[in-house]
N, C-alpha and C positions, 0 to 999 in steps of 0.2 A: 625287747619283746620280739620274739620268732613266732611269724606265720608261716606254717607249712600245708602247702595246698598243691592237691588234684585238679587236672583241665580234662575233662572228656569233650573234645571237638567234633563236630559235625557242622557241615556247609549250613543249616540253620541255627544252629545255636550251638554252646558251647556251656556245658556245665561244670560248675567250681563248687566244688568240697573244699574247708580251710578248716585248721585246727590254731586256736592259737596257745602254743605250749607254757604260756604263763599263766594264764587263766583256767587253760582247760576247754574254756569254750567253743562251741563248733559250729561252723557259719555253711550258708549253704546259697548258690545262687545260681540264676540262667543270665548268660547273656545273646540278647536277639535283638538284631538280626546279627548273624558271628561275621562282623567286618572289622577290619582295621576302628574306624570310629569307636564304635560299640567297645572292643577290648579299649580303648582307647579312655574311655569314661568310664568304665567298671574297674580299670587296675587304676583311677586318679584316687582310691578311697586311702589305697595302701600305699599309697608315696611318702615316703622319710620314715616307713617303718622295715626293719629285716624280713625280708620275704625270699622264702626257696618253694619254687614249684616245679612239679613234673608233670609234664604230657608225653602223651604217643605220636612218634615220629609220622603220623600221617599224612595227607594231604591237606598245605594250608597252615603249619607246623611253624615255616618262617616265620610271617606277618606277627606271629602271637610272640614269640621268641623276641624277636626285636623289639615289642611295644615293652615287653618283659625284661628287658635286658636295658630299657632307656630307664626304666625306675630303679636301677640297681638292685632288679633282683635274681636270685642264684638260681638258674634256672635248668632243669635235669630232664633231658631229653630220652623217653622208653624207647628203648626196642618192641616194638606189636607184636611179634611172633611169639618170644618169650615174655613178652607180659600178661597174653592171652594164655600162652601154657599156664604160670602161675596163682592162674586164677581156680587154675582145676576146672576138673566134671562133674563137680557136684550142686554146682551152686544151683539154689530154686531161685534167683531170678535175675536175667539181665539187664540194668535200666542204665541207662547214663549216670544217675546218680551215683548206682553201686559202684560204676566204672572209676571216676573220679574219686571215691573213699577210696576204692583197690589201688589208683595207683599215690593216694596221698598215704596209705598205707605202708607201702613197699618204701615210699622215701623216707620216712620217720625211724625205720627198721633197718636201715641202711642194705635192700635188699634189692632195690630196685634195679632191673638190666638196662644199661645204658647204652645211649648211641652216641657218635660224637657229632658235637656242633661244629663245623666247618665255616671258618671266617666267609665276609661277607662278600668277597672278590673269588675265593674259592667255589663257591655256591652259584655266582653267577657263570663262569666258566665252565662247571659241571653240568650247568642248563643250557649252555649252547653246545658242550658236547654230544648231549643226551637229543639236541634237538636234531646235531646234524646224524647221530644214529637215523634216528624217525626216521627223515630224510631218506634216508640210502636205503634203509629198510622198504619204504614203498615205493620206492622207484623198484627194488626187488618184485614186489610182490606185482606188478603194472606188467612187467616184461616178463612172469608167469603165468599169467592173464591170457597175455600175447599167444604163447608158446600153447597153451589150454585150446584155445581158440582154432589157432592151425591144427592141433592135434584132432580135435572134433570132428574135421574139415577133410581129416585123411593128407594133409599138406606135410612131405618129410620134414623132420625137425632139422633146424639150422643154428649155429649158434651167433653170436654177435649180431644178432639183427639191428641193432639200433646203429652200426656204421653205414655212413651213406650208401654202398652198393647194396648192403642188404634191405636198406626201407626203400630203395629202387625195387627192388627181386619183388619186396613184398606189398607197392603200388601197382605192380604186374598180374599180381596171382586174381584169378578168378574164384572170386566170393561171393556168397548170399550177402544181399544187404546188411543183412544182420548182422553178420560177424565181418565185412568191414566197416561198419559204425564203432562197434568193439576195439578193433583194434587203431583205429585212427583217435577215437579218444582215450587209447593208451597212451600211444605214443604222443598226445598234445599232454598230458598228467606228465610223463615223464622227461619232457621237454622243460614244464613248469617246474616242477621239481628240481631239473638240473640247473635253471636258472637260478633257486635260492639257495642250492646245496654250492654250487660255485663259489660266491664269494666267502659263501661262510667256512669252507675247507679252504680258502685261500689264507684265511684271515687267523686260522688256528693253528694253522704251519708256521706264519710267521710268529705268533706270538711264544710256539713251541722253542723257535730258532734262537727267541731272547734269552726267555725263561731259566734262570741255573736248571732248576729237578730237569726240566724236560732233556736240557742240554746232556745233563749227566746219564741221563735214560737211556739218551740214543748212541750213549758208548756202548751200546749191548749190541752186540749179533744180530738181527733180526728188527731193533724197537725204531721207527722213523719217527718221523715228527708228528703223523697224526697216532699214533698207536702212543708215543710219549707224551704227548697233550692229553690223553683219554686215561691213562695210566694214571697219570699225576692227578686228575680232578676226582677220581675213583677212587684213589685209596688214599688221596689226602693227607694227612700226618703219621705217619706209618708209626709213630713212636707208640700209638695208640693202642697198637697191638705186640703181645707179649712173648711172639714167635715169627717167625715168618710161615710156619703152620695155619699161626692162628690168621693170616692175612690171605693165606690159601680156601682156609673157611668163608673170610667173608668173600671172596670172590666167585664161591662156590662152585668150583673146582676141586674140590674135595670129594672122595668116593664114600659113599654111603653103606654100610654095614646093614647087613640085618640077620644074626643068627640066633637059634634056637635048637637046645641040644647037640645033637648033632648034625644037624642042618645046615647050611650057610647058604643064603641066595647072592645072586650075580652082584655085585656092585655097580651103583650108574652117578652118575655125575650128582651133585646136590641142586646145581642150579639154584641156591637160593642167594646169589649177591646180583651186584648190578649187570645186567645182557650185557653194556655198554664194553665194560672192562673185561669180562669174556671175549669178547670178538676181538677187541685189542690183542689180546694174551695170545689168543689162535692165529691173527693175523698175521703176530711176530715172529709164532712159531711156523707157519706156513712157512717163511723165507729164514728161520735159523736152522733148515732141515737141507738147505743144499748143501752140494758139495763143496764148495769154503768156509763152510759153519765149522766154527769149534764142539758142536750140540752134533753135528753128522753122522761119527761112530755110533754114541750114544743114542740116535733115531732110530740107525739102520736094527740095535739091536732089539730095541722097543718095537719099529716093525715088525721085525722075522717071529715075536714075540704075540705083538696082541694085533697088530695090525697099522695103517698108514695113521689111521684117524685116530686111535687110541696114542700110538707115539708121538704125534701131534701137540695131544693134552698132555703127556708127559713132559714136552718141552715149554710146553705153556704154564705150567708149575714150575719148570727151574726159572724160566725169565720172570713169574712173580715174585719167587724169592730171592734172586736179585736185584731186581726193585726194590724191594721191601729193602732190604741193607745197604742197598744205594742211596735212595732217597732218605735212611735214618741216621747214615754217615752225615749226611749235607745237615743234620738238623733244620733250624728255622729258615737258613739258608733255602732248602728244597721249598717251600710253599711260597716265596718272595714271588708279588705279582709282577709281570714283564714291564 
């Protein structure tokens, strides 16, 4: 006996459509409040029976998966973007319930767009990379702050302010209250910041240095240990995808078309995979564009062509498609935790 059921999830409740294809019959239910527990007691009804369900990879997606995966059942993780296409512009009405038929729908029909499920050491490693993005990212945005601040102030712009002589230079300058308030509780946020972003970039380098994939990685021109660490949690089992195209798609680095007749407007980046492994991709390409890179000719001609930043991303395509066939040579070998 096969039950096949829809999860539409939300931080308060979680609704399940099920069909069971022997009977016919079709069951319908909410679980509230949507916690670990709750899924917990609502999937003990279907234990020892065949069970395949699908939800949307959204937030809170784990917890359900794994309560789903301890009762042995076959569980099919949506893509959102394409399962919200699929759903069309016509529909009269959005409810959670409809949501959960649609996507118990797509699975019965063998239609459904999937994402892949990433072991459970995978997943946590891609959350400490994603966190020490955050990280760096606002200490960015603190030390722009800064820079906003002096600019307001008429103060010339300086760069490295955060080395010692320059937050001397910049306990010197003569400011309104205000805006040394501003920048003294920057520079204490980005002090804090670097406190927790320290050991955690310490800690991802060395596990990068164990790791086979990562190891393999950073025989490329350009890929270190934190840009191969980030690489590796991003794109995960590279077998997954059917090209090294199609792993350029999910990283979204792919340029985007849009013609009509005879028309054709500019192309710009998709940006619809993880920031994460984009900044990686550019990062490695930043340093596989000097003059000992084997990528160098190939920049110089992409420069004189579209420009520094454009050849950039051209070289942040070929280092993902070397990943991609790196880490798919290694097979199961490339995801082995450190």
């Amino acid at each position: 006996m096969t039950i096949v059921m829809g999860l539409d999830q939300h931080r308060a409740q979680i609704t399940a459509d099920w069909l069971d294809s022997d009977s016919g019959e079709i069951g319908r239910a909410r679980v509230r409040p949507a916690h670990r527990e709750g899924v917990r007691e609502f999937l003990g009804r279907f234990a020892g029976r065949e069970l395949q369900v699908a939800l949307e990879a959204t937030t809170g997606w784990r917890f359900v998966v794994e309560e789903l995966q301890a009762i042995g059942a076959e569980v099919h993780l949506a893509e959102p973007a394409e399962t919200s296409f699929m759903r069309g512009n016509k529909r009269r009405a959005k409810t959670d319930r409809a949501d959960a038929r649609h996507l118990r729908e797509l699975l019965m029909v063998g239609r459904l767009p999937e994402s892949w499920i990433a072991p459970a050491h995978l997943l946590d490693l891609r959350a400490r990379v994603r966190l020490r993005h955050t990280l760096v990212d606002q200490r960015g945005e603190w030390q722009q702050r800064i820079q906003a601040v002096l600019y307001h102030h008429g103060v010339p712009q300086r760069r490295d302010l955060l080395r010692a002589d320059k937050r001397r230079w910049l306990e010197q300058l003569e400011l309104p209250a205000a805006a040394r308030e501003q920048i003294t509780i920057a520079l204490t946020m980005i002090d804090a910041l670097d406190a927790q972003s320290g050991p955690l970039t310490a800690e991802l380098r060395s596990y990068a240095r164990r790791q086979p994939g990562c190891r393999a990685l950073m025989g490329h021109y350009g890929i270190g240990a934190l840009t191969a660490v980030t690489i590796l949690a991003e794109l995960g089992d590279t077998r997954r995808f059917s090209s090294s195209r199609h792993a350029v798609r999910y990283a979204g680095l792919d340029i985007t078309v849009h013609q009509s007749d005879q028309r054709r407007a500019p192309g710009h980046l998709s940006r619809q995979g993880p920031p994460a492994l984009r900044w990686a991709l550019y990062e490695a390409a930043q340093v596989a564009r000097h003059p000992r890179s084997p990528d160098r000719a190939y920049y110089e001609q992409a420069a004189a062509r579209l420009g520094g930043n454009r050849a950039c991303l051209a070289i942040a395509r070929k280092l993902l498609k070397r990943s991609y066939h790196t880490l798919r040579e290694l097979g199961d070998e490339a995801l082995q935790p450190a």
